[in-house]
N, C-alpha and C positions, 0 to 999 in steps of 0.2 A: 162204907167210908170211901174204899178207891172209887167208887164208881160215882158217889156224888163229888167226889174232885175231879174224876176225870169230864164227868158232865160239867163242872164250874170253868175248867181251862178251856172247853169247845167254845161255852156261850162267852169268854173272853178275848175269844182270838175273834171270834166273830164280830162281836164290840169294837175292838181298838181296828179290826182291818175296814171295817164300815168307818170308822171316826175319821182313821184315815184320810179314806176315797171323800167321806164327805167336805174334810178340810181342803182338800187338793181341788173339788170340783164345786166352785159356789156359785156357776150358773152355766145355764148350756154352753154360753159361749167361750166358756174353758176348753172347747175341742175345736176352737178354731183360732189359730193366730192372727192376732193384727200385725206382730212383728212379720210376720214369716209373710204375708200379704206386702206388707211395704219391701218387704228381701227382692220380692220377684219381683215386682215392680222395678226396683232400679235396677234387675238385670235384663228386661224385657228389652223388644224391639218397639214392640206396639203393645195395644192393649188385647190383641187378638192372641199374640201371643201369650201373653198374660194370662188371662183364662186359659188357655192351654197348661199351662204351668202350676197353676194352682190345683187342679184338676189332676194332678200329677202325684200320684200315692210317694213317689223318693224322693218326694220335696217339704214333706213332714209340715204341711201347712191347714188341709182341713179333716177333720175326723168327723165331722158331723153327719148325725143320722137321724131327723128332726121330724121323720115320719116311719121310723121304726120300723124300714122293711128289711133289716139287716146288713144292708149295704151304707157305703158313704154317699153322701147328698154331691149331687153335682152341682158346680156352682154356677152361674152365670156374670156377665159384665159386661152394665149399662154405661156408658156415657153421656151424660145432661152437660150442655154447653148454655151459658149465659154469660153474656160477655167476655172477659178476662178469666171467669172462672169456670173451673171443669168438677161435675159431681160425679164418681167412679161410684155406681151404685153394686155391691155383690150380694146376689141373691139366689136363693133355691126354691125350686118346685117341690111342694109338699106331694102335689097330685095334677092331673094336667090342670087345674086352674084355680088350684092355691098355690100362691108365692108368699115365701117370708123374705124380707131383706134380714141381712147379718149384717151388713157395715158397710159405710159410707168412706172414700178417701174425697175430702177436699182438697183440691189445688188452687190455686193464687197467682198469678204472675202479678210481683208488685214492685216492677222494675224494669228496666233494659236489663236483660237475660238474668233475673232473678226471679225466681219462682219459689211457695212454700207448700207443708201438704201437711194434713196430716188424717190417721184415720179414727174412726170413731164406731164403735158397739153398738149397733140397735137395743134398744132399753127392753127388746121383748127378749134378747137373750145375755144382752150384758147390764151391769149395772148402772144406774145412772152416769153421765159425762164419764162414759172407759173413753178415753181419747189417747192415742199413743203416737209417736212423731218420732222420726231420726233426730240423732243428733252427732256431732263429732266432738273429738277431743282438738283444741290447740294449747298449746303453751305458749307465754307472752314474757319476757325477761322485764322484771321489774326494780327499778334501782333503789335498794333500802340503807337506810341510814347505820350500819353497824360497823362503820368501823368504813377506811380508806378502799374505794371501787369494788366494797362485795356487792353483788348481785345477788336477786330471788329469782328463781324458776316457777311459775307459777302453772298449774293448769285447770284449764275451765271448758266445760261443756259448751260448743255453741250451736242455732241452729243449723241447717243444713239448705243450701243451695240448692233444690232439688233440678235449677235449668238446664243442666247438663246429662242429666240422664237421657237415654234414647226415648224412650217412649214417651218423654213430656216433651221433648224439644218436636216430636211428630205430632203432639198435642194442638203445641201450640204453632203449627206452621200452615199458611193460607189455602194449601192443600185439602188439608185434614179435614176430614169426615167424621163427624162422631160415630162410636163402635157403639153399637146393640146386639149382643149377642143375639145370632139365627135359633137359637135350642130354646125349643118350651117343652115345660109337660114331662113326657118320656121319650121325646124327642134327643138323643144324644152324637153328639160327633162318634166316626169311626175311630177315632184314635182312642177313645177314652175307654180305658179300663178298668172298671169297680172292684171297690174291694171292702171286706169287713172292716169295722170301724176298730181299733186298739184300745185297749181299759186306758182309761185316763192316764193312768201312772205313766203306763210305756209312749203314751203322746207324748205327756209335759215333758217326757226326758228329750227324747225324738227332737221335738220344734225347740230345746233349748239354745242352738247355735241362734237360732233367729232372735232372739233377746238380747243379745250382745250392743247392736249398735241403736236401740231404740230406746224410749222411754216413756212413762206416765207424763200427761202436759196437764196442768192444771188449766190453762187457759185454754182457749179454741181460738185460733189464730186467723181460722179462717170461717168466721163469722157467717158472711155473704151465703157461703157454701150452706149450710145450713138452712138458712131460709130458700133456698132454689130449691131442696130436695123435700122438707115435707110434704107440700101441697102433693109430694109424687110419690110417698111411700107404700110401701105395699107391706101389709100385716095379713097373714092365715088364718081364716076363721077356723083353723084348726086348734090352734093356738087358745091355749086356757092358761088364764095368768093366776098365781097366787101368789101369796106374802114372801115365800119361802124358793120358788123356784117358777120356772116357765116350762109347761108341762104338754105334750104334743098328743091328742086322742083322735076318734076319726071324727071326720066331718061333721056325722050327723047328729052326734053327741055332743057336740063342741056347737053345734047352733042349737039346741033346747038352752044348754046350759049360758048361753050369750042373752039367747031369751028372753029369760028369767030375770036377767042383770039390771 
């Protein structure tokens, strides 16, 4: 009798710790913040630095390891210019000449020194329209009828202005160059230094200051961006899709199996 209890309380803990991790992680792209992406962003200079930054293990922004060699996935960051609007493409080498994108920032200038943004999930590792955007808090003093000169305090989310950040005001200035990052492959900068990926749990805690000033956008604001970037996506034929999750094998098992499709 102890020992068939003691064997029921193993395969229990192992149950609810799997139920868990499975709750907390319902697609790759759980190990990578779009919050924590937009965070750097409005503290960049440029976009060169940016990548620098993200790429940066104490900045709790990607944990991904989408070709399973133990280490975290380097990122890279494209810039696509089409008129008024800029597509921030971030992507990783699976192998020197498999690239998956992870997520799109579209920008907008739709104004004298107004500009919007927002980023969005590749659907091979997020779920369909993950789109996420700043936002701020204002209050507005509203005058309500209850009685001789009371007032309301009201407060509401609004978007965000993003023209005054450094790295967009260099975006968008007659100078500017679009950035393509130099690293392919296993080509890496001197500076960057790898590191094992962290169990989901200890990320989501990690990256949760970056959730603070962002949010889920039902809409996609910035439309245009979208249609500049598909014709230019880049998907891994490493990459094996199922119902339930986005699943990374090598290569040459991931083309029989495309094959077949």
């Amino acid at each position: 009798m102890k020992k068939i209890m003691t064997t029921f309380l193993v395969l229990l803990g192992i149950t609810m710790g799997f139920a868990q991790e499975t709750a907390l992680t319902h697609s790759t792209g759980d190990n990578f913040s779009l919050e924590g992406a937009l965070a750097l962003l409005k503290k960049s200079n440029s976009l060169e630095e940016f990548e620098k930054l993200i790429n940066d293990e104490r900045n709790n922004v990607n944990n991904l390891d989408l070709n399973n060699d133990g280490i975290v996935d380097y990122i890279t960051v494209d810039d696509i210019i089409e008129s008024n609007t800029h597509v921030i493409v971030l992507s990783a080498y699976l192998d020197k000449n498999e690239k998956q994108d992870i997520a799109t920032i579209g920008i907008e200038q739709t104004g004298d020194e107004v500009a919007i943004l927002q980023i969005e999930g590749d659907t091979d590792l997020y779920p369909e329209n993950t789109i996420v955007e700043p936002y701020e808090t204002q209050e507005v003093l509203n005058a309500v009828k209850r009685g001789p000169a009371m007032s309301d305090l009201r407060t509401y989310e609004a978007t965000v202005n993003v023209w005054f950040w450094p790295s967009i005001r260099l975006m968008y200035a007659p100078s500017y160059v679009a950035w393509v990052s130099p690293y392919r492959g296993s080509t890496y900068p001197k500076y960057w230094r790898s590191w094992k990926p962290y169990r989901h749990t200890v990320f989501y805690n990690r990256a949760a200051a970056h959730r603070v000033y962002c949010r889920p956008a039902s809409v996609r604001r910035v439309a245009v961006a979208r249609n500049i970037y598909l014709p230019k996506r880049k998907r891994s034929a490493i990459v094996v899709h199922t119902t339930l999750k986005t699943v990374f094998i090598n290569a040459k098992a991931a083309k029989k199996i495309n094959a077949k499709k």
